[in-house]
N, CA and C of each residue as an Amber inpcrd file, in Angstrom:
protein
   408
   0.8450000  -1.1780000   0.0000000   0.0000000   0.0000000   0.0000000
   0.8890000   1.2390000   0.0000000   0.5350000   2.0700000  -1.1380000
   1.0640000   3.2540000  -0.7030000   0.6910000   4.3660000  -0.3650000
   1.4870000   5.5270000   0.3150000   0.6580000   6.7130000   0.7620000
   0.6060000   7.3210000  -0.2050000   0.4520000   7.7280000  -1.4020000
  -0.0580000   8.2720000  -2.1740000  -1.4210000   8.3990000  -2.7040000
  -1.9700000   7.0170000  -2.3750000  -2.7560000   6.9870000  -2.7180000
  -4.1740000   7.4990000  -2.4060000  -5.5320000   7.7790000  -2.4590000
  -6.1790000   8.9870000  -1.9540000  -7.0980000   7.6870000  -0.6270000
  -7.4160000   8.3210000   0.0530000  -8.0400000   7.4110000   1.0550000
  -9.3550000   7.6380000   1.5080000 -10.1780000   6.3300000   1.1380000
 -11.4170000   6.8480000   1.2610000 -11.8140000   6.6510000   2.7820000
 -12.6370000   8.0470000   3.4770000 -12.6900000   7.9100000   4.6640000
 -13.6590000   7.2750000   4.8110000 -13.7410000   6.9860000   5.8340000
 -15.1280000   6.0500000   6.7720000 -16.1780000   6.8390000   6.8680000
 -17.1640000   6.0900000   7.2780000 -18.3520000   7.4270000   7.3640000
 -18.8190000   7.7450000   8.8390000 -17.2390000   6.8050000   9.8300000
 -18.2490000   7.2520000  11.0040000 -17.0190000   8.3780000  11.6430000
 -16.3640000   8.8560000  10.3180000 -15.0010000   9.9980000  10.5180000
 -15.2620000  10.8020000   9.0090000 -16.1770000  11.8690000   9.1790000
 -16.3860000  12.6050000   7.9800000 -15.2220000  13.5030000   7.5800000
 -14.6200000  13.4050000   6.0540000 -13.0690000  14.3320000   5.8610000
 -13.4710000  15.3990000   5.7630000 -11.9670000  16.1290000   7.1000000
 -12.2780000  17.4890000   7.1690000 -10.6930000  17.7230000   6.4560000
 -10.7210000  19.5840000   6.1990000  -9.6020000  19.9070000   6.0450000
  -8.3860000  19.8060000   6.4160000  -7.2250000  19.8120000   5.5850000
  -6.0650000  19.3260000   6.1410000  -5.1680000  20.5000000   6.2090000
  -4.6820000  20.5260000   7.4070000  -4.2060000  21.9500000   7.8800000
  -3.1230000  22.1150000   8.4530000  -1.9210000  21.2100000   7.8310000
  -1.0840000  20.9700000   8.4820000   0.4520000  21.9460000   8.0460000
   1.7420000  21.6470000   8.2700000   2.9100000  22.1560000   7.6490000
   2.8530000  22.0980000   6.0840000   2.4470000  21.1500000   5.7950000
   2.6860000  21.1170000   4.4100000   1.9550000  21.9350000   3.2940000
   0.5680000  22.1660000   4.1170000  -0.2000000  22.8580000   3.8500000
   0.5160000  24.3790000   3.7240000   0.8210000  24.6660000   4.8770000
   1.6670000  26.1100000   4.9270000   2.7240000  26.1270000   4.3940000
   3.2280000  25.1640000   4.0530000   4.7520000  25.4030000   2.9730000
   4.0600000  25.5340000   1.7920000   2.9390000  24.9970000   0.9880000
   2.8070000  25.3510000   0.0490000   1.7140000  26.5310000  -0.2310000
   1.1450000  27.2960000   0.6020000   0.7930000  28.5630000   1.1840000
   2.0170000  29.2620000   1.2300000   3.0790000  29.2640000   1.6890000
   4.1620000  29.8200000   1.5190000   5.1310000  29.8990000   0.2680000
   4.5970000  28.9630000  -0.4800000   5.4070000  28.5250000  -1.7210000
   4.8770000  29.6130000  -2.9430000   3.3760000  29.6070000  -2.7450000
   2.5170000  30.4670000  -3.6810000   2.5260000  31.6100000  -3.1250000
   2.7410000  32.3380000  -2.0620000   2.7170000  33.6310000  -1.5690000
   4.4260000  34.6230000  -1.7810000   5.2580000  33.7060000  -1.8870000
   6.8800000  33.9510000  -1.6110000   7.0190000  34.8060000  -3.4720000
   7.6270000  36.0260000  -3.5700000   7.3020000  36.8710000  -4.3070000
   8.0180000  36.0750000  -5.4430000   9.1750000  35.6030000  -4.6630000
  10.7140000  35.5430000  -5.3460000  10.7450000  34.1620000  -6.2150000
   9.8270000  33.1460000  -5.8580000  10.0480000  31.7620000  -6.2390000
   8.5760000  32.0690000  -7.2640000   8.9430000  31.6180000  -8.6820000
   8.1300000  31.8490000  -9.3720000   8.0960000  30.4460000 -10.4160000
   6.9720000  29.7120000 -10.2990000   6.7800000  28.6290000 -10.9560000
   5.7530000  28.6640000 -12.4320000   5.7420000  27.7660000 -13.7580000
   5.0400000  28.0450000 -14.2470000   3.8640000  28.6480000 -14.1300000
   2.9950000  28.6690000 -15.2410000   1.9270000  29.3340000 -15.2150000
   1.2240000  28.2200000 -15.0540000   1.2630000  26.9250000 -15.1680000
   0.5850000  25.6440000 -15.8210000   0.6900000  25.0260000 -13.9040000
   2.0100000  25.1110000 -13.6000000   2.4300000  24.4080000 -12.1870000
   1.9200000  24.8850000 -11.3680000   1.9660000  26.2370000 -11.4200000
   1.0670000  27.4030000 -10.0010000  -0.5290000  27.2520000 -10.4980000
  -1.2820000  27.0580000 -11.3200000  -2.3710000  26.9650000 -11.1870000
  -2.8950000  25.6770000 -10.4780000  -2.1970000  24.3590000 -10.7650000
  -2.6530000  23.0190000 -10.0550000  -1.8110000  23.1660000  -8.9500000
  -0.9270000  24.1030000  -8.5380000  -0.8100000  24.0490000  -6.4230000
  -1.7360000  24.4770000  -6.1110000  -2.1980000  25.6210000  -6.9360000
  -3.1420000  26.5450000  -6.3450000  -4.7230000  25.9670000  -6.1810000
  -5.1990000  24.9570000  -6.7910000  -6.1100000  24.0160000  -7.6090000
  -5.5610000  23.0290000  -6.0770000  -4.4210000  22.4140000  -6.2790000
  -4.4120000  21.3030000  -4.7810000  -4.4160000  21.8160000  -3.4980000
  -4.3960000  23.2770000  -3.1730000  -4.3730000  24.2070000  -1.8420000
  -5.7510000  24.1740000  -1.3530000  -6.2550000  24.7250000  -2.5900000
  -7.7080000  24.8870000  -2.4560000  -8.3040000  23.3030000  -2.0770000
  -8.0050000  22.3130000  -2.5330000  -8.6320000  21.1190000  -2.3680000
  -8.0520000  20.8290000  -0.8040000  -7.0850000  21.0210000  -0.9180000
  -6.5570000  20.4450000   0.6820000  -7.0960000  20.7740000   1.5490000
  -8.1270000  22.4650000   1.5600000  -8.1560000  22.9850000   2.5130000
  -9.8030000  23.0780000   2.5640000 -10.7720000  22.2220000   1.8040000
 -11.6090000  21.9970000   1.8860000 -11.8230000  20.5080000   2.2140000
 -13.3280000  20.3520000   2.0990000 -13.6970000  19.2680000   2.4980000
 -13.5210000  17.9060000   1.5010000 -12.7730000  18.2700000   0.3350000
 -12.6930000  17.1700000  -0.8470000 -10.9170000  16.4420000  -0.4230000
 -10.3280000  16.8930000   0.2100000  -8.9240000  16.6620000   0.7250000
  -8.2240000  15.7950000   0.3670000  -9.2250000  14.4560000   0.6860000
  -9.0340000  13.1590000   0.0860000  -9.0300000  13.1240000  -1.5540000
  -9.6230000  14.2960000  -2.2150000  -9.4750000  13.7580000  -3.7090000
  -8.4540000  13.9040000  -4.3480000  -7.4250000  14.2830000  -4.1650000
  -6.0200000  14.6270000  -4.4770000  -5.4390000  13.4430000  -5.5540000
  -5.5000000  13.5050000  -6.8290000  -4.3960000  12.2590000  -7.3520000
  -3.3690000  12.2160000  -7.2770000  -2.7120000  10.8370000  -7.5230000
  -1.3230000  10.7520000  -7.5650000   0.0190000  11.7180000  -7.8530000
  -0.7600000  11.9530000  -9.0500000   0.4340000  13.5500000 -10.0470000
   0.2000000  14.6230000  -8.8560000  -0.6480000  14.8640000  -8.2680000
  -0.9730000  15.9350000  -7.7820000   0.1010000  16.3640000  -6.5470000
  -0.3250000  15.0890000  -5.7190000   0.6120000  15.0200000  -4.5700000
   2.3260000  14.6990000  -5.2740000   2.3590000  14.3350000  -6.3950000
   3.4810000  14.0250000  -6.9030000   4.4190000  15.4110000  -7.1670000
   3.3950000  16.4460000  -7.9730000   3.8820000  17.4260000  -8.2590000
   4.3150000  18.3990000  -6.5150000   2.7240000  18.5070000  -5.8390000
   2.7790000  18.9870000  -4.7360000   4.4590000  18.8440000  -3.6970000
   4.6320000  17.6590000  -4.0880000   5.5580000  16.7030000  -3.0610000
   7.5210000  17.5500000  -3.6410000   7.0940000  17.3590000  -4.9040000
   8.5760000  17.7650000  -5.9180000   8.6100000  19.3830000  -6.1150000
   7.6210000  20.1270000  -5.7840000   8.0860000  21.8140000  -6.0020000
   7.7610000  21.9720000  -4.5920000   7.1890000  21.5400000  -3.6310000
   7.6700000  21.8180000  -1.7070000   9.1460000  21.3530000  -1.6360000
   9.7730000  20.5010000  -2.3710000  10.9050000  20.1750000  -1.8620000
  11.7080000  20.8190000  -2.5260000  11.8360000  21.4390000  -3.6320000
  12.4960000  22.2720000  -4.3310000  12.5430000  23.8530000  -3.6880000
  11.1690000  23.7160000  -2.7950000  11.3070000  25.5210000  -2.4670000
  11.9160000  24.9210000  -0.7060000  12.1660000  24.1950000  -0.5620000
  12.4770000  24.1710000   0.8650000  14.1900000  24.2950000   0.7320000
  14.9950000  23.7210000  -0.6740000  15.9770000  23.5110000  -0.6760000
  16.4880000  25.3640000  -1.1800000  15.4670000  26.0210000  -2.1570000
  15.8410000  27.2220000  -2.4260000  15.4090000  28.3250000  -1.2400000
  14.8230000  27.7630000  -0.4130000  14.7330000  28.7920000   0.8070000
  15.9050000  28.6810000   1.9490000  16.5100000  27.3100000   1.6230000
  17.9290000  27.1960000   2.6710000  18.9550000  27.7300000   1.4690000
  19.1460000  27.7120000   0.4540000  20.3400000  28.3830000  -0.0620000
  19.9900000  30.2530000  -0.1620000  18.7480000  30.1090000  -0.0080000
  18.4640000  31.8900000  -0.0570000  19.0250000  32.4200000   1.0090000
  18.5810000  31.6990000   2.3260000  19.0450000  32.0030000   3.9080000
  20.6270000  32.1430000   4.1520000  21.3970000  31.0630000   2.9720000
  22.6950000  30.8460000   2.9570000  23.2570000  32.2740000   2.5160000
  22.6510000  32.4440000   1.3260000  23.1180000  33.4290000   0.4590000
  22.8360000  35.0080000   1.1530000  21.4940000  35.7660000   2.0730000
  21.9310000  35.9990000   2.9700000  23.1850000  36.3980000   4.3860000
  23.3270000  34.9740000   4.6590000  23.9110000  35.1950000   5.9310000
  25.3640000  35.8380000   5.3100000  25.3910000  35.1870000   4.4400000
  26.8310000  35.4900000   3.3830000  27.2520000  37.1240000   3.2540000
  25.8490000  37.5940000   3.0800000  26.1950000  39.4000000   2.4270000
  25.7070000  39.8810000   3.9590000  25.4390000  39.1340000   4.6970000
  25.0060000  39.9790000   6.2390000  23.7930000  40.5410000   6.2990000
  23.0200000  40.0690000   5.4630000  21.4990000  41.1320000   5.4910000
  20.2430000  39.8630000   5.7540000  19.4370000  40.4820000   5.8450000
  18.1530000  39.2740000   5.9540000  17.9810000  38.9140000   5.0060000
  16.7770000  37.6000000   4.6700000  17.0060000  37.3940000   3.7900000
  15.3510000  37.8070000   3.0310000  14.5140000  38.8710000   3.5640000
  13.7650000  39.7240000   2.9180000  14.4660000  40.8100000   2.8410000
  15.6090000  41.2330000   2.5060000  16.0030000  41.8090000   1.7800000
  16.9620000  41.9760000   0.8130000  16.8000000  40.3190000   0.5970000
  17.7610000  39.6600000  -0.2280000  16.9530000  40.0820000  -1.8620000
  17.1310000  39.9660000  -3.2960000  16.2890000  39.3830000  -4.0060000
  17.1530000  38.3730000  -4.7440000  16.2950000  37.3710000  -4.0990000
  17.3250000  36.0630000  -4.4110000  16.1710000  34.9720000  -5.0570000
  16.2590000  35.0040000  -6.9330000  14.8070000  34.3120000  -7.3480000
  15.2170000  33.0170000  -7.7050000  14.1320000  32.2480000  -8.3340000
  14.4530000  30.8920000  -8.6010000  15.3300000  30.8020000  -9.5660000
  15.5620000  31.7540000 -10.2960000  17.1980000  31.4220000 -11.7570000
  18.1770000  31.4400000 -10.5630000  18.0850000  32.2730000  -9.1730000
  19.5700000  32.2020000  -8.5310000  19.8930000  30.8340000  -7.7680000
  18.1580000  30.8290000  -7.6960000  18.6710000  28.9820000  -6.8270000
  19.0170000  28.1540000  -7.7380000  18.5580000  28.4510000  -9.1520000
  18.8950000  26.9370000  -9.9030000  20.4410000  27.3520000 -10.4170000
  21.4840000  28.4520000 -10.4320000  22.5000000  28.5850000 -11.1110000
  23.4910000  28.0380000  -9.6890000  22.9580000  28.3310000  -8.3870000
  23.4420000  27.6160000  -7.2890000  23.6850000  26.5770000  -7.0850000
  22.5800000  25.8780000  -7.6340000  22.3350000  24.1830000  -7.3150000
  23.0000000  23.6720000  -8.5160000  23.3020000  24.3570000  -9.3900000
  24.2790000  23.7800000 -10.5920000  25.7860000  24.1900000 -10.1510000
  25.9740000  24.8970000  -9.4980000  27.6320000  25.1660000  -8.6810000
  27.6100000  24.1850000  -7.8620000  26.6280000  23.8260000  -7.0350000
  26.7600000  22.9840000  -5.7170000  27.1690000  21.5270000  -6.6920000
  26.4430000  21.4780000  -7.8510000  26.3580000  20.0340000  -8.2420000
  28.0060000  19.7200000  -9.0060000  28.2780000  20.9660000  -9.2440000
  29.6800000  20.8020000 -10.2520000  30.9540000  20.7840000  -8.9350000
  30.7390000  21.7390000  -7.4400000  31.5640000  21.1540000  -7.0660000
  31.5650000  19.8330000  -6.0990000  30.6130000  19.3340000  -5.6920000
  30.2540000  18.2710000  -5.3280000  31.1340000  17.2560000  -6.5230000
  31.1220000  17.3090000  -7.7190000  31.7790000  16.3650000  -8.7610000
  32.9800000  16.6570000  -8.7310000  33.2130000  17.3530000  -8.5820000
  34.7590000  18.0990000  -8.5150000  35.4670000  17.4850000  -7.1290000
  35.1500000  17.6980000  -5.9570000  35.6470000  16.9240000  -5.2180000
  35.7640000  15.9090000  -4.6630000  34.4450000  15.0940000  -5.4000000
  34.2430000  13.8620000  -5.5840000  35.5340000  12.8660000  -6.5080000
  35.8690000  13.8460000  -7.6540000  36.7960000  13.2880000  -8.8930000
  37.8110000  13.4400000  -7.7560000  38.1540000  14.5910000  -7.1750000
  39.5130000  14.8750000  -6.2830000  39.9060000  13.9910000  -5.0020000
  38.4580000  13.4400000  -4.7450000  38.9190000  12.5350000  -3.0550000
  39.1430000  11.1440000  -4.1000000  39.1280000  10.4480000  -5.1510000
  39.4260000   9.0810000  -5.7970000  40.3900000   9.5090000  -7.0010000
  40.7260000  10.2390000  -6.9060000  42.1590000  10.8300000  -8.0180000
  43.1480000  11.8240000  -7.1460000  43.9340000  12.2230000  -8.2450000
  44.7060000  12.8010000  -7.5340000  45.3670000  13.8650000  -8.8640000
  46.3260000  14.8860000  -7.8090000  46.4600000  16.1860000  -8.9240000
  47.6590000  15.9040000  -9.8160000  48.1030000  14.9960000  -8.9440000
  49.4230000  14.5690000  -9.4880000  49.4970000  13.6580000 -10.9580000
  50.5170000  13.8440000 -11.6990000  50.1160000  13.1240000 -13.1180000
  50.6780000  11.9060000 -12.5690000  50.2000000  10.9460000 -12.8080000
  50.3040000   9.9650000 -13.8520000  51.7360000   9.4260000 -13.9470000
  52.4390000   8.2900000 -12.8970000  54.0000000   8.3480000 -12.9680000
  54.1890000   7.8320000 -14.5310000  55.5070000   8.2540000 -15.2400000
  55.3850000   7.6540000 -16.1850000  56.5430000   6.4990000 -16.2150000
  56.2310000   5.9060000 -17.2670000  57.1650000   4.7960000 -17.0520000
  58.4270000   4.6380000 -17.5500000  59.7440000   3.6520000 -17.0020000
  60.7800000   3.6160000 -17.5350000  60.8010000   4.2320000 -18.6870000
  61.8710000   4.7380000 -19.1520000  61.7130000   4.5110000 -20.9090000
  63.6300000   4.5900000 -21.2800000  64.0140000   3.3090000 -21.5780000
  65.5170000   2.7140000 -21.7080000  65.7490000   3.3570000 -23.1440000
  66.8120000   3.4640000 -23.6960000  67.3040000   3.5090000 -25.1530000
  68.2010000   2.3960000 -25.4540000  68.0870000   1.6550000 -26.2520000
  69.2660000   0.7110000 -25.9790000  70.0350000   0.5840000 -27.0610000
């Protein structure tokens, strides 16, 4: 069984709204000036907010929570490199403007040096001894 899947409630527990963190991260996700998602993507958060926070809660499909699940985790990772980026210049980080092209040109530095010192901890800088080489 998986949790994805939508769950039909009982009838002697009528579904109420779901009002939890996740709820407010993605209340926070659609309100945050700086993080700007399609036009196509922000209408179905906005489309699964609204459902979450009514009495249909349970109707949520798979893609939904799928999508829901993959741009909360994307703004949770660009709200810790925003905070990073921040603490860095000494200012808050509402008064940073730090948008989603800066998180994704970040997360492509993080990813290149992550490879980079990945190649560097199983190699080394040093060439390559070379070998004898006799004349005879």
């Amino acid at each position: 069984m998986t949790l994805l899947n939508p769950v039909t409630p009982s009838p002697a527990f009528p579904p109420r709204p779901v009002d939890d963190a996740r709820v407010q991260l993605l209340r926070s996700l659609l309100a945050d000036r700086d993080w700007s998602s399609e036009g196509i993507v922000r209408t179905r958060l906005q489309q699964a907010l609204a459902l979450l926070r009514s009495q249909e809660a349970t109707s949520l499909d798979e893609a939904t929570w799928l999508l829901v699940a993959d741009e909360t985790a994307r703004y949770l990772d660009f709200r810790r490199l925003r905070n990073l980026e921040a603490q860095l210049r000494g200012c808050p980080h509402d008064a940073l403007r730090y948008t989603r092209a800066d998180w994704e040109a970040a997360r492509n530095a993080e990813a290149a040096l992550e490879t980079h010192l990945r190649h560097v901890r199983f190699g080394s800088y040093a060439p390559e001894p070379v070998p004898m080489f006799r004349i005879h």
